[in-house]
Structures are given as C-alpha cells and as structure tokens.
C-alpha positions as CSV (number, residue, x, y, z in Angstrom):
1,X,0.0,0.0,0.0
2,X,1.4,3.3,-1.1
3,X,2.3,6.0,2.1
4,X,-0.9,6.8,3.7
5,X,-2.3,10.9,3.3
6,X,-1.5,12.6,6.5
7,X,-4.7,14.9,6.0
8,X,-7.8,15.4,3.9
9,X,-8.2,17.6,0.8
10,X,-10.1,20.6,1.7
11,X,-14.2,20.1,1.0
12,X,-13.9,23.8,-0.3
13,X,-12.6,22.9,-2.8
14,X,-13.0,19.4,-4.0
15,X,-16.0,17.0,-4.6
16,X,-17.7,15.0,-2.2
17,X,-16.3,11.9,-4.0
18,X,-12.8,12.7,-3.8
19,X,-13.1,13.9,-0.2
20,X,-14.9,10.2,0.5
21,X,-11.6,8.4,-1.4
22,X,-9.7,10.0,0.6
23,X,-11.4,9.1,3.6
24,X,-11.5,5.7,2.6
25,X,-7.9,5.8,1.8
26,X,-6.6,6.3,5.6
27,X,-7.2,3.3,7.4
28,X,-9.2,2.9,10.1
29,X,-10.2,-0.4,11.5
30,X,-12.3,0.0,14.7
31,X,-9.2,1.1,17.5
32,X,-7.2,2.0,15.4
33,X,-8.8,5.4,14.2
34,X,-6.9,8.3,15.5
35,X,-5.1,9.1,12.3
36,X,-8.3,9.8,10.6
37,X,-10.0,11.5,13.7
38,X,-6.8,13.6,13.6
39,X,-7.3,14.5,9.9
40,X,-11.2,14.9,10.5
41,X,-11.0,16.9,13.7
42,X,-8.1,19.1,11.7
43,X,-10.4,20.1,8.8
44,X,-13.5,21.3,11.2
45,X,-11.2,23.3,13.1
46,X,-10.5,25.4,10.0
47,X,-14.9,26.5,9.6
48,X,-15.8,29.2,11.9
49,X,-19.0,28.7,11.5
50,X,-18.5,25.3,13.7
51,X,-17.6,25.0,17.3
52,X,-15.9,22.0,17.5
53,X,-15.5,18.9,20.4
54,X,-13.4,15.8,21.0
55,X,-13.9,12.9,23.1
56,X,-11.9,10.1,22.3
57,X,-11.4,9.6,18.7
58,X,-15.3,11.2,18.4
59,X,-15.6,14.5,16.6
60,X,-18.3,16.5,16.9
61,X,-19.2,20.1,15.4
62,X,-21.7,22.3,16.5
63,X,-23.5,25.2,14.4
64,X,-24.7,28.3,16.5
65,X,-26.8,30.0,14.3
66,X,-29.7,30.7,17.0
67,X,-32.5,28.5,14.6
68,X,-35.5,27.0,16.3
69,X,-34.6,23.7,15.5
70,X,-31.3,21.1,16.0
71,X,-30.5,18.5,13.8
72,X,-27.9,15.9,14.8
73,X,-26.2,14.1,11.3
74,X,-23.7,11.3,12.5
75,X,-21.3,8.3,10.9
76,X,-19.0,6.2,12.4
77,X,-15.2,6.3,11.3
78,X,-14.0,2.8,11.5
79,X,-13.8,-0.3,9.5
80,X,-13.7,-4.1,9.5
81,X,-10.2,-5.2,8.9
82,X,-8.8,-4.3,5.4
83,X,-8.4,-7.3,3.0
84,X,-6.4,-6.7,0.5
85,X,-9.2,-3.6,-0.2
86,X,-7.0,-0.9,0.0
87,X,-6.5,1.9,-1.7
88,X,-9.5,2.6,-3.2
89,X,-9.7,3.0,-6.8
90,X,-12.2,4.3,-9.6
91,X,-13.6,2.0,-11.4
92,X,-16.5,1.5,-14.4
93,X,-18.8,-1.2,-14.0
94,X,-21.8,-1.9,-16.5
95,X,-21.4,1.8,-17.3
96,X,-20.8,3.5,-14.4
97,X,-18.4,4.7,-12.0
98,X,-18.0,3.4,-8.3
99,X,-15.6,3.8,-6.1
100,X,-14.2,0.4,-5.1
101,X,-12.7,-0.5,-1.7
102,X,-12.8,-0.6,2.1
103,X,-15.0,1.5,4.0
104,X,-16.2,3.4,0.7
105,X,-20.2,1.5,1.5
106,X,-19.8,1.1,5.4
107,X,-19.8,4.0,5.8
108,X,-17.2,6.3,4.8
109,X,-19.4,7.6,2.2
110,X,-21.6,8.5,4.7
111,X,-18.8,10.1,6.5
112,X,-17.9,11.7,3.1
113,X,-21.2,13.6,2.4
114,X,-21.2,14.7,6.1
115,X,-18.0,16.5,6.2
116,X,-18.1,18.2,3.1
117,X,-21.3,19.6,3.9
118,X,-20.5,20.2,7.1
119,X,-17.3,22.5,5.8
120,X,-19.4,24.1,2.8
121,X,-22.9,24.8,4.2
122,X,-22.6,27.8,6.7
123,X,-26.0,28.7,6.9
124,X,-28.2,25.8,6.9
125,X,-31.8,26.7,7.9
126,X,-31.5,24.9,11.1
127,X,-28.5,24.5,13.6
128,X,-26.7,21.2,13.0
129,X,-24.6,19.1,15.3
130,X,-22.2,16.9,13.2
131,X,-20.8,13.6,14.3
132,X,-17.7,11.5,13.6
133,X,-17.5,8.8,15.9
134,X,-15.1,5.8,16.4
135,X,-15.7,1.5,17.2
136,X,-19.2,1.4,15.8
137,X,-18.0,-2.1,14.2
138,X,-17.2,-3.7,17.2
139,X,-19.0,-4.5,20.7
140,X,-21.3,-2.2,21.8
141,X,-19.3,-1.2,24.9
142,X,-16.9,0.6,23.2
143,X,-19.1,2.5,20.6
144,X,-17.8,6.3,20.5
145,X,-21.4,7.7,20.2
146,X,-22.3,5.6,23.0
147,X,-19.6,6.8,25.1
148,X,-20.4,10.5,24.2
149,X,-23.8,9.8,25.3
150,X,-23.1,9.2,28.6
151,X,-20.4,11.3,29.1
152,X,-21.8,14.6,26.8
153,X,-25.3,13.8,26.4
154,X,-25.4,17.9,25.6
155,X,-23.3,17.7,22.5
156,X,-26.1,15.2,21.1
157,X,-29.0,17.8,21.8
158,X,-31.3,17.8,18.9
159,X,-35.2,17.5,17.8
160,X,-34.2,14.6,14.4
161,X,-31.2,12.6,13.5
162,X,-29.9,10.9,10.5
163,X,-27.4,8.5,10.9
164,X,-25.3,8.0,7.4
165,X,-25.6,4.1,7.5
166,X,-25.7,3.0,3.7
167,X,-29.0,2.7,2.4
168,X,-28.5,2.9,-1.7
169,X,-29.5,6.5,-1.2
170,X,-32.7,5.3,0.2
171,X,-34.5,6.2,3.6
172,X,-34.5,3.0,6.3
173,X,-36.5,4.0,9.3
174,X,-35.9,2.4,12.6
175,X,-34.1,-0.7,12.6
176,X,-34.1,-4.4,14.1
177,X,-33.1,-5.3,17.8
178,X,-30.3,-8.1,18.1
179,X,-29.5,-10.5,20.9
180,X,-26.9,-12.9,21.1
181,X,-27.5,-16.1,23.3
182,X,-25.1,-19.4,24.2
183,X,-27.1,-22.5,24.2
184,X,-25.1,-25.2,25.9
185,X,-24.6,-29.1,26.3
186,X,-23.3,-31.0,29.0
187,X,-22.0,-34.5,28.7
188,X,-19.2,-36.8,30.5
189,X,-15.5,-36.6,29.4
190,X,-14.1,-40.4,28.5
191,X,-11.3,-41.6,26.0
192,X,-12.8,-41.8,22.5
193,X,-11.9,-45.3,22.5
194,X,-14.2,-46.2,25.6
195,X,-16.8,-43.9,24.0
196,X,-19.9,-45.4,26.1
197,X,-18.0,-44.8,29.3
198,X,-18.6,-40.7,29.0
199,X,-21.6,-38.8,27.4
200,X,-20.5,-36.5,23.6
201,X,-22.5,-33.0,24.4
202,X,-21.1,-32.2,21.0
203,X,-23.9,-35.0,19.3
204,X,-26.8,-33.4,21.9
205,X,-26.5,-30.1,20.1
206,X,-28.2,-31.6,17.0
207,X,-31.1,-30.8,18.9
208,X,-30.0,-27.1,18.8
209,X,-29.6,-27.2,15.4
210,X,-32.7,-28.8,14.4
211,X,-34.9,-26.3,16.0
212,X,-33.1,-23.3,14.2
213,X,-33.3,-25.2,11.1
214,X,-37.3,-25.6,11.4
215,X,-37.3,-22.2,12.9
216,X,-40.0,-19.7,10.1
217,X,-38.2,-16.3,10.8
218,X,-41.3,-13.6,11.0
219,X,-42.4,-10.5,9.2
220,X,-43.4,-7.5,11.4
221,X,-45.5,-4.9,10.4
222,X,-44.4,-2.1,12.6
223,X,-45.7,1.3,11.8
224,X,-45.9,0.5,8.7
225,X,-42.9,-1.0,7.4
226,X,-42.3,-4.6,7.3
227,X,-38.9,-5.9,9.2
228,X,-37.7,-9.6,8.6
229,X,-36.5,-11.4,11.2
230,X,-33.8,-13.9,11.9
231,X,-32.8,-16.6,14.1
232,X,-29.4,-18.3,13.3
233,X,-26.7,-20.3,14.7
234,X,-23.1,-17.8,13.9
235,X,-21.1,-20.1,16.2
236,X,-20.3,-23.6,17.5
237,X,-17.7,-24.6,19.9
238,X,-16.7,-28.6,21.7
239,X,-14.4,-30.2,22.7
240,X,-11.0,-30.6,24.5
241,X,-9.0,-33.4,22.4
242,X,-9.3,-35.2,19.4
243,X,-9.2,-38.4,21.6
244,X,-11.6,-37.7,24.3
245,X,-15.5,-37.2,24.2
246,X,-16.2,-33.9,24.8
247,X,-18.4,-32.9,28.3
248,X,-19.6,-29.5,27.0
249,X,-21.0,-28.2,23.4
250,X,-22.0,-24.0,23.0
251,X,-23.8,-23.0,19.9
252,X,-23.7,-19.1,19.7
253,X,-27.1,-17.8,17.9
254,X,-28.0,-14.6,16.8
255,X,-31.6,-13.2,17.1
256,X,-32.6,-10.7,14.8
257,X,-35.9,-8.9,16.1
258,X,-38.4,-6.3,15.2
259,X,-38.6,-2.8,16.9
260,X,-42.0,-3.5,18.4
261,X,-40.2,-6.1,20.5
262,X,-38.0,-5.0,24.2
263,X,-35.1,-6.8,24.6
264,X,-36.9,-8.7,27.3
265,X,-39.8,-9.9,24.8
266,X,-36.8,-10.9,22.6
267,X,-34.9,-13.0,25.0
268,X,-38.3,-14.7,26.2
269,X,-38.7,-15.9,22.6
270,X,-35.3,-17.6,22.4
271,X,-35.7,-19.4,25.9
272,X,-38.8,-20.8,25.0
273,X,-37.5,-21.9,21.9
274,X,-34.9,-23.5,23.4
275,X,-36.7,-25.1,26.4
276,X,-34.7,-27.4,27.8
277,X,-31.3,-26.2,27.3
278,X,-28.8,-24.4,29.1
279,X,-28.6,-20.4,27.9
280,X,-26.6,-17.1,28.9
281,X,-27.6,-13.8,27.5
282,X,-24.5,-12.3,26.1
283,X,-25.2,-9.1,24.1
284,X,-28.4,-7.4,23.2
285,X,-29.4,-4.0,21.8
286,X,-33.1,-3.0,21.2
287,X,-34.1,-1.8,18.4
288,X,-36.0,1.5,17.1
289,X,-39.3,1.8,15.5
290,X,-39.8,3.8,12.3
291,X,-40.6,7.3,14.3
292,X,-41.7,8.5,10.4
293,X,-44.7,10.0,11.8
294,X,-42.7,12.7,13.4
295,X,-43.1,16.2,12.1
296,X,-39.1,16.9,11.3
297,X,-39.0,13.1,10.1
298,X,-41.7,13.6,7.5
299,X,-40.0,17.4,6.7
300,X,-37.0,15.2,5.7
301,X,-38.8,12.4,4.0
302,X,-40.2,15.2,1.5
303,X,-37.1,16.5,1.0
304,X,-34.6,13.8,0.6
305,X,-37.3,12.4,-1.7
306,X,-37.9,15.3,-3.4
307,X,-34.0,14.9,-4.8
308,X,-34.0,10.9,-5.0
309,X,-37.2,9.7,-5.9
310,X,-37.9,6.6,-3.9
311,X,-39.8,5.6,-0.5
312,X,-39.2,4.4,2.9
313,X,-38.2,1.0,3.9
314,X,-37.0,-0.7,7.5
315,X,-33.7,-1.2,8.2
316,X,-33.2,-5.1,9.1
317,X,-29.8,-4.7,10.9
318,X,-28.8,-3.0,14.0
319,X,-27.3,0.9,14.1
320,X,-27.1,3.7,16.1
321,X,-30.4,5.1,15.5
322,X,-31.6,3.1,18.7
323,X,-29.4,5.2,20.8
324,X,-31.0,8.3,19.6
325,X,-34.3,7.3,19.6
326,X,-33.5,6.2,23.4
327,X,-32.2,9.8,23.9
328,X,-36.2,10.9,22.6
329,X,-34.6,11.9,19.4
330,X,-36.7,10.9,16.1
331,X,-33.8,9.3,13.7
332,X,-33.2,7.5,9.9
333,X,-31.0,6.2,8.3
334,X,-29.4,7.9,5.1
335,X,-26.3,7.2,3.0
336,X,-25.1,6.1,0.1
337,X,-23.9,2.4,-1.0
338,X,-25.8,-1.2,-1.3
339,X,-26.2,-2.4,2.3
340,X,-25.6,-5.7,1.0
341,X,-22.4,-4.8,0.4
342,X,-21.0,-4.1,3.7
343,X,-18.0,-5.7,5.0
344,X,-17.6,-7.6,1.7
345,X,-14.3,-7.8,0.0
346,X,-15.7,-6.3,-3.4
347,X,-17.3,-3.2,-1.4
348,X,-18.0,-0.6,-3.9
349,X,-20.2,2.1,-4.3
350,X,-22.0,4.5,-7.5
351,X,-19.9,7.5,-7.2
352,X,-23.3,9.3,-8.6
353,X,-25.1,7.8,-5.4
354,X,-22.5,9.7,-3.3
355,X,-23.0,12.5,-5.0
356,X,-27.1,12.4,-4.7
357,X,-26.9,12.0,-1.3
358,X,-25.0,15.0,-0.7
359,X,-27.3,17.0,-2.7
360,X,-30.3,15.3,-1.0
361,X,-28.7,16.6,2.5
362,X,-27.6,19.9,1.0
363,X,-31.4,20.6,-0.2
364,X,-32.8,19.4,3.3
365,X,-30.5,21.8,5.1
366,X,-31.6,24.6,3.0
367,X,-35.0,24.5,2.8
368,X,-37.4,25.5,5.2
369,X,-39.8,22.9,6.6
370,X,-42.8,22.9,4.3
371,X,-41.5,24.5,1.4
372,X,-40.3,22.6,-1.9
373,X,-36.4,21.8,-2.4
374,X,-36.7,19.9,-6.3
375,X,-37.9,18.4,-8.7
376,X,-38.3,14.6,-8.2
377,X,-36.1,11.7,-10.1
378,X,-35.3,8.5,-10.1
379,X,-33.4,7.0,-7.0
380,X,-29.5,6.5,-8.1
C-alpha cells in the first residue's frame, strides 16, 4: 500500500467523492482510528461557522446559528479489517463509475457527504450538530457515540437525527433489535476409545440445530414498514482433544428482532425456543421503530425524496439510530452504498449515489420545513 495521506483535501474545494476516497484511503479499523480522527478533527477546526468537540477519537461540530430547530447528522469512522481492499480505486462497471474499496459503502461515504457539507454549508436553515465517531464495528461497549452519550449527552442535543448508514441512497426507518444467546450441552469426558464410558455433548446439540433449522423467521409490520426477522446459529464450539468425548457443546445464535419487541420480549422468545437447554444472555441492543410520523422526520422524508425519488423502507440490521431514539430523538437512516455490500471484500459504491446523497442533505438543510427543495427523479 502506497504511504498513507496525513490529512484530507479541503471540501472547499474538492468533490464529495474525492473527499470520500480519501477518507476511505486512511485506514481505520475499529481502535485503530486516530489518524483519521486527527485528519477529521483538523479540517472542522478550520470553519468558523463550527464550534468544534473531542472525546476520544469522536468528533463533533456544532453550528450556532440561534435557529429553532437542531439537527444531529452522525457516521462512524472505522472499519472491518482491510483485505487486501485498499486503496480505493475508480472503477467503471456496466457503465458506471463506483468507487471500489474498504469503507467506501460502510460507511465512509456517509462520513464523506457529512464532512463536506459540514465544511461548505454555513448557513443551513437549522443548527446542526455533526458527528464522527469511532468503534461502531465492534461491541457495543466501546461504541464512540455511546460513550459521548453518557459522558456529553449535551453535544447530542437535537429535535431529528440521521445517521449515514448506507441505504442505496434510500430512507431505512428504525431498525431491528439483536441478541446474542449461548445454548449449551453437558455430557461426561471419557477416552474416545471407551466412547460409552462418557456422554458426547457435542452430538446433543443436533437438537439445537434442528430447531433453528425448522425455525420460520417472521415478518413484522411495525408502523408501517415490514422488518424480517432472523434466528441463526453464527457459532459452535466442543471439545477438549481429538481423543476424548467432549463434556460440553456452545452453539452461539444470533436473534434478529423487530422494533416492536423489548429486549426482554426478545430474550423470552429464544428461551422458550430452546426449552430445555442451558442459555446465557451475552449481548443485546433494542431496536428502534420507524418514528416517520414525526413532524421533522416527514420534513426530511419530503425533502430527501424530493432529490431521490424513492420511499421508505425498514432497516433489518442494528445501528445507532436506537441510541437516539432512546435519547427521545426521532432518527433514519441515510447514505449512500448497497447495504448488502458491507464488510464484503468487493465493497464498492456509484460515485453518482455519493453524490445524490449530498445533494439530497444539502437541499434538506436549506430548505425551510414545508416549502419545496426539487424536482423529483429516479433514486441512483
């Protein structure tokens, strides 16, 4: 990999898309994101129109423009570990250009559209609170916006939110609740060769699997938009030695669940599925509902859509709109780049997506509440 840039160009005076390459192009796996914090927190300094914050490797900038309403628009800086997916580079694919490598869908062109509006609109019609935060990727105990909202739940004041999660320039309202459980077997150690001397808790988790195999995920109408469900086994562990039978089996599974369920519902579910068995609770986060029947939400539904063309659909994974919407904030999610795409080796995105989605912020910003910002088109 060639040397790494030391800082960012200027969003004066280039693109959103180069700004986002060059975002993508200093690496930032989740711990390991000082370098870009550094470059980030070094370009807001230079607007004094923003009044700018640290905590951690979190950035955030504050307008103070005295308007009547806040709005809070935040991305996380980190990545999944590189492979072999960096630099990024510009590339044409059944006609059109993407920008191909780590980070450039999840979500550093989110981050992208963010800080060059945040450097180039000084005089949006409502005060804004931008946020660049660090270890979204990782477990939730170390998540930067988490951290800034217990420790400066001011600096996250605001009446909407829109978190820069990619969406393929689409709106995602709420988004799912997840829960992670051990299910475990106990059996009786022996030597393999004297197998009926012991018990193998390794072959009792067939029941396990069974049940998540017959297992119908569900479809959840929640205010309107539909979430799918999910109940999987992501991990198996067993065994102490290839010549002994193994006293203890732990099948990790994942529970995806709708917004209209607490954590508490969720975690009911999976023990009565699993009646019978030994299970921990490891990790959980609750989910958000859809909050699109709030005034500001629906201001920015016909503005954003105004630019893109499209509708609103649920987001089925987990993101940081929950914590806002626990902090009484009304939040979606917004950003460019093919969800599906996310962590994947080929992670690409339509440089023309990037480029909507600033405009789509840019006319939202600008607009007062009520009034027109465009003609509509075609989502890119």
């Amino acid at each position: 990999m060639p040397d790494t840039p030391a800082a960012l160009p200027d969003p004066r005076e280039v693109d959103p898309v180069t700004l986002t390459r060059a975002i993508c192009d200093i690496p930032s796996v989740s711990g390991d994101e000082a370098m870009l914090a550094n470059a980030v927190e070094d370009l807001l300094l230079t607007a004094d129109h923003l009044d700018v914050h640290r905590d951690g490797d979190t950035i955030v900038a504050r307008t103070h423009l005295g308007r009547d309403r806040r709005v809070v628009i935040a991305g996380h800086l980190d990545t999944v570990p590189i492979q072999d997916n960096l630099p990024t580079q510009l590339l044409h694919r059944e006609g059109a250009e993407i920008l191909w490598g780590r980070g450039s869908v999840d979500m550093k062109g989110g981050v992208g559209v963010a800080l060059h509006l945040a450097l180039t609109l000084t005089d949006p019609v409502v005060d804004v609170t931008w946020v660049f935060y660090d270890n979204e990727e990782v477990e939730a105990t170390k998540n930067g916006l988490g951290r800034v909202v217990r420790t400066h739940p001011d600096w996250l004041a605001g009446d909407f939110a829109v978190l820069g999660e990619p969406t393929a320039g689409g709106i995602e309202g709420g988004c799912n609740g997840t829960l992670r459980v051990e299910v475990r077997t106990r059996g009786t150690t022996a030597h393999s060769a004297r197998a009926w001397k012991g018990h193998n808790a390794i072959h009792d988790a067939h029941e396990i699997l069974a049940r998540l195999a017959a297992y119908p995920p569900a479809e959840v109408e929640v205010d309107g938009l539909v979430y799918r469900e999910g109940m999987n086994a992501v991990g198996i562990r067993g065994g102490i030695a290839t010549n002994m039978i193994p006293d203890e089996c732990v099948v990790t599974v994942n529970y995806r669940f709708a917004p209209s369920a607490t954590v508490d519902e969720a975690y009911q579910h999976v023990r009565e599925l699993f009646d019978g068995f030994e299970i921990e609770l490891t990790d959980s986060a609750a989910g958000a509902r859809p909050g699109l029947d709030a005034p500001a939400a629906q201001d920015f539904l016909n503005a954003v859509t105004a630019v893109t063309g499209g509708e609103a659909g649920p987001k089925y994974g987990w993101t940081d709109v929950a914590r806002f919407t626990e902090l009484g904030i009304p939040a979606v999610n917004f950003g460019p780049g093919d969800p599906s795409l996310a962590h994947a080796d080929d992670e690409h995105v339509p440089t023309d997506q990037i480029r909507t989605c600033a405009a789509a912020l840019a006319a939202w910003l600008t607009t007062p509440a009520g009034e027109p910002s465009g003609e509509t088109k075609e989502r890119s």
